[in-house]
N, C-alpha and C positions, 0 to 999 in steps of 0.2 A: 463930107457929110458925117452925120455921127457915126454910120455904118460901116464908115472905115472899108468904101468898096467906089467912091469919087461921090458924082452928079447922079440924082435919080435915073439918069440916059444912061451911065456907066454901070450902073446898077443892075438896069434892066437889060444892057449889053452883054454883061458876064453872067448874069442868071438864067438868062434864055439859050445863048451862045452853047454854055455848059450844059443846061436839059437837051438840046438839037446834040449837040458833039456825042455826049453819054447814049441816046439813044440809037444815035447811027451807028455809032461802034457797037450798041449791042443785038442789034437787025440781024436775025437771024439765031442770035445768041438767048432768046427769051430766058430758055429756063434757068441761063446762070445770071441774070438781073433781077433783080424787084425795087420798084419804087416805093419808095413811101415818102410820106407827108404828114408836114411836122403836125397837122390841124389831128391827123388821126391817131398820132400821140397825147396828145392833150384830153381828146374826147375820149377814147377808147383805148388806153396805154394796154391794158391785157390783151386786147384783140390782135392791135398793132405787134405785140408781142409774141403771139402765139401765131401769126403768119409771118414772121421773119422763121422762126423755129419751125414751120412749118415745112419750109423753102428749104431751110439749113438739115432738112431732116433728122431733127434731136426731139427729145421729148419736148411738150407746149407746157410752158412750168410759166406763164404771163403774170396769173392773176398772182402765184407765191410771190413773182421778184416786184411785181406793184404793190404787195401788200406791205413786204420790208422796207420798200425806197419810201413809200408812207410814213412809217413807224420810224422808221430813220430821219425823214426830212420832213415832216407835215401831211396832213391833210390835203393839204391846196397843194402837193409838189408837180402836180402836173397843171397847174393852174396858166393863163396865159399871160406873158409879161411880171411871172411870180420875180422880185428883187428887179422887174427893171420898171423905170417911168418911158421909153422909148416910143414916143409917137412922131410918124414919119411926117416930117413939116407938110405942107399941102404941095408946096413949089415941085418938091422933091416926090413928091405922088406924082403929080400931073407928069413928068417927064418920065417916071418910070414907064406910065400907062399908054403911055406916047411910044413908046415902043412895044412895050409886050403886054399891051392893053387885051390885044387878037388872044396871047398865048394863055393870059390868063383865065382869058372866057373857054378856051376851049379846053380848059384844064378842068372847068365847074367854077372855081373862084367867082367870086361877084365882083365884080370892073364897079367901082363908083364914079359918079358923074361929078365931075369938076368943073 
């Protein structure tokens, strides 16, 4: 696939596989894990920022380093798909969802109907 990760099954094989593995090993371990998501980059870059640095216990300095990587890269640098044309064929949905259709729903994500 263009993903460069096989069949949407393969896809959704090694994405779910790695979230399950990641959070077993860190059961018990909370407060040296944080999760993020890439959606709350995009929406919310200083936020998502200032709760990594939060976790890391450093100063929350978000909105400066989003103002610069702006100034440096655009306006739109947190834009979604900025510099790609990448839409996952339909086949290759359908097979992902066919497997971790369940993990997405219970992540919040919105499962489409095929």
């Amino acid at each position: 696939s263009e993903l460069g990760w096989g069949s949407g099954r393969d896809l959704a094989y090694n994405w779910q596989g790695l979230l399950q593995r990641t959070r077993q090993a860190m059961h018990g371990h909370e407060s040296h894990y944080l999760e993020l998501r890439y959606e709350q980059l995009l929406s919310a870059p200083e936020n998502l920022l200032d709760s990594v640095f939060a976790f890391l216990g450093v100063a929350q300095c978000g909105a400066d380093i989003v103002q610069q990587f702006r100034k440096r890269y655009g306006s739109d640098a947190f834009s979604p798909g900025r510099g790609s044309s990448l839409i996952l064929p339909q086949e290759t949905l359908r097979q992902f969802l066919a497997v971790a259709g369940d993990t997405q729903a219970a992540l919040g994500y919105p499962v489409p109907v095929i």
